[in-house]
C-alpha positions as CSV (number, residue, x, y, z in Angstrom):
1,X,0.0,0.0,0.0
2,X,2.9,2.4,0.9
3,X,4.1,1.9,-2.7
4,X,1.5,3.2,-4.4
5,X,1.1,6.1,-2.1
6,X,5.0,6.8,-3.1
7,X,4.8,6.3,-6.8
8,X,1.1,8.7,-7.3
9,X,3.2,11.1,-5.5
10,X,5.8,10.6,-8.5
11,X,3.7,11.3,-11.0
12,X,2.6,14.4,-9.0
13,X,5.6,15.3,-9.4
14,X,6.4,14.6,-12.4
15,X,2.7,16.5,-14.0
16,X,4.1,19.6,-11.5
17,X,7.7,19.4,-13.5
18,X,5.4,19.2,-17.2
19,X,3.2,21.8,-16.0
20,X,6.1,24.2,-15.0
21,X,8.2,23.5,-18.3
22,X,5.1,24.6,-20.6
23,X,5.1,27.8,-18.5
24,X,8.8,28.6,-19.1
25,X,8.1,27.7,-22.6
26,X,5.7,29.9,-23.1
27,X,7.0,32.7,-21.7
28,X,10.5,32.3,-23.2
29,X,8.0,32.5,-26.4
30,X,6.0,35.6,-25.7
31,X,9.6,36.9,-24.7
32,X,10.7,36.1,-28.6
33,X,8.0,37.5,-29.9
34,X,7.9,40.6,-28.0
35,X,12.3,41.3,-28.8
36,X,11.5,40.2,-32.8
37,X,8.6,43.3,-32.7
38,X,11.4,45.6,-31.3
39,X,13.9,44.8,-33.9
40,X,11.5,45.4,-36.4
41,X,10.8,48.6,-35.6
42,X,14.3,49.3,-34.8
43,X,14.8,48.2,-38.5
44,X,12.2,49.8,-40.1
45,X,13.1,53.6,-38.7
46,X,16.7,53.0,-40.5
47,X,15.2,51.5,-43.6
48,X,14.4,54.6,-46.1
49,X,11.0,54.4,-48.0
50,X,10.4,52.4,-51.0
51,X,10.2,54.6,-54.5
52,X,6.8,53.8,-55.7
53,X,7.5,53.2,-59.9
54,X,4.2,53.1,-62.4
55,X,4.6,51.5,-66.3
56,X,5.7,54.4,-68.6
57,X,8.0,56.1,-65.6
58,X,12.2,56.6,-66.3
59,X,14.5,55.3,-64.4
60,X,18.4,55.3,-64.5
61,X,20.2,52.4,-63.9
62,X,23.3,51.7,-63.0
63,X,25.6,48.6,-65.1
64,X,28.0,48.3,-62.9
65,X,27.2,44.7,-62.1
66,X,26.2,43.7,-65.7
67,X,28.4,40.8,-67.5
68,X,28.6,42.7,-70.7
69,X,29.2,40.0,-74.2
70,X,31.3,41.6,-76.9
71,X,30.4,39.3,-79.8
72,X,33.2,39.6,-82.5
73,X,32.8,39.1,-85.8
C-alpha cells in the first residue's frame, strides 16, 4: 500500500515538472516575440521608403554589375 502512495506522488511530481516547463516555454516565447517586434521597428526607422514606380516612368540604372558579351565578328 505504501508503494502506491509513493509512486502517485511521483507522478505528481512529475505532471508539476510538465506543468512548470510549458510555463517557461511559453513565456520564453511571448519573450521572442515581443524582442523580434522591437527589432523590427528598430529596423524599419533605419530603412528609407520604397520609390513607388508606375509602367511608362524613367528610371536610370546603373551597369556596374552587368556581364557585358562583346560578340566579334
Amino acid at each position: 500500500m505504501g508503494f502506491k502512495r509513493r509512486r502517485k506522488r511521483k507522478h505528481e511530481t512529475a505532471e508539476k515538472f510538465v506543468e512548470r516547463m510549458k510555463e517557461i516555454q511559453e513565456e520564453a516565447r511571448a519573450v521572442l516575440v515581443k524582442a523580434q517586434e522591437e527589432m523590427k521597428c528598430y529596423a524599419d526607422k533605419k530603412r528609407s521608403k520604397r520609390e513607388e514606380y508606375k509602367v511608362g516612368d524613367w528610371v536610370m540604372l546603373s551597369t556596374k554589375d552587368l556581364k557585358w558579351q562583346i560578340k566579334r565578328r
